[in-house]
C-alpha positions as CSV (number, residue, x, y, z in Angstrom):
1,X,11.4,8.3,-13.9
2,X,9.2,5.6,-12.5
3,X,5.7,6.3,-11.1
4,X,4.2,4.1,-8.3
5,X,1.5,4.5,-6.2
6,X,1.3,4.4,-2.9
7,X,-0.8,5.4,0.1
8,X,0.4,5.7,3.9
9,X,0.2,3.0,6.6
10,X,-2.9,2.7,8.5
11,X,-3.5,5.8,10.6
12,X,-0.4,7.6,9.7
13,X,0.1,10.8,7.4
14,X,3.3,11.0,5.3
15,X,4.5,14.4,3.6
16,X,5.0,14.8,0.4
17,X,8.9,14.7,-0.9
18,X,8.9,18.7,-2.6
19,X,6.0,19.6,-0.5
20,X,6.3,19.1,3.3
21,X,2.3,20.7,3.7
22,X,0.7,18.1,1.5
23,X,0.3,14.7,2.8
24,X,-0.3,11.4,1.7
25,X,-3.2,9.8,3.4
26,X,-5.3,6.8,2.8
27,X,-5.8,7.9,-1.0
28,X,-3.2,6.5,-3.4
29,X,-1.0,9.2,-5.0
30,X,1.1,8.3,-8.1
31,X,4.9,9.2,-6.9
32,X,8.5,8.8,-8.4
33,X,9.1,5.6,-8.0
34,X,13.1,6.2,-8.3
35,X,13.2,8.9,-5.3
36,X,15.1,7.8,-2.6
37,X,12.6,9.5,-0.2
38,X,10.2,8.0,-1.1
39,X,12.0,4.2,-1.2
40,X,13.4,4.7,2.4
41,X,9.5,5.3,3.5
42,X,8.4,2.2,1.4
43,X,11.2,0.0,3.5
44,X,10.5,1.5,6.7
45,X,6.9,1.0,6.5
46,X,5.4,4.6,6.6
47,X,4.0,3.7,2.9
48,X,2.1,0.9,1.0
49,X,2.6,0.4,-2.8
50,X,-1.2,0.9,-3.6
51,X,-1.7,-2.4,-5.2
52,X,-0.2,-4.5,-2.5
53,X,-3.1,-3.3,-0.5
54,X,-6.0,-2.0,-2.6
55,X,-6.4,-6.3,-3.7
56,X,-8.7,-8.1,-1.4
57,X,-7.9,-11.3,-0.1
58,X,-11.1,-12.8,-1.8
59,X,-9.8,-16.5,-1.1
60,X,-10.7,-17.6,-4.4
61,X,-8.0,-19.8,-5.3
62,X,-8.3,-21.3,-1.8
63,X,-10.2,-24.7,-2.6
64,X,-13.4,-24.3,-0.1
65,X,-12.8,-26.3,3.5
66,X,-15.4,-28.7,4.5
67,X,-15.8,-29.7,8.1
68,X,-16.0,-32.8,9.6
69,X,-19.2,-34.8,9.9
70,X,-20.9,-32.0,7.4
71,X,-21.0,-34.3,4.4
């Protein structure tokens, strides 16, 4: 059994596979990674593998722009 973690799409609230009156909110849960249930909601969009989008787009191995006529 793999474990993932994953956290639902912005603004949406996705039960849990075994227990329909938990959900899984903006907090990353660890999951089975090899459920079905929970694959089918990772294609359609309802979830977010946590570390797809807990990593900041800090831009760091973007070399800097200059503008023109600033140098």
């Amino acid at each position: 059994m793999t474990k993932i973690k994953v956290r639902a799409a912005e603004g949406l609230n996705v039960p849990m596979e075994h227990d329909p009156y938990a959900y899984i909110g903006a907090d990353a849960v660890e999951v089975d990674g090899d459920s079905l249930y929970y694959r089918c909601l990772l294609a359609d969009g309802d979830l977010v593998a946590a570390e797809d989008a807990a990593e900041p787009d800090t831009g760091s191995s973007k070399p800097a722009k200059t503008q023109k006529g600033s140098e």
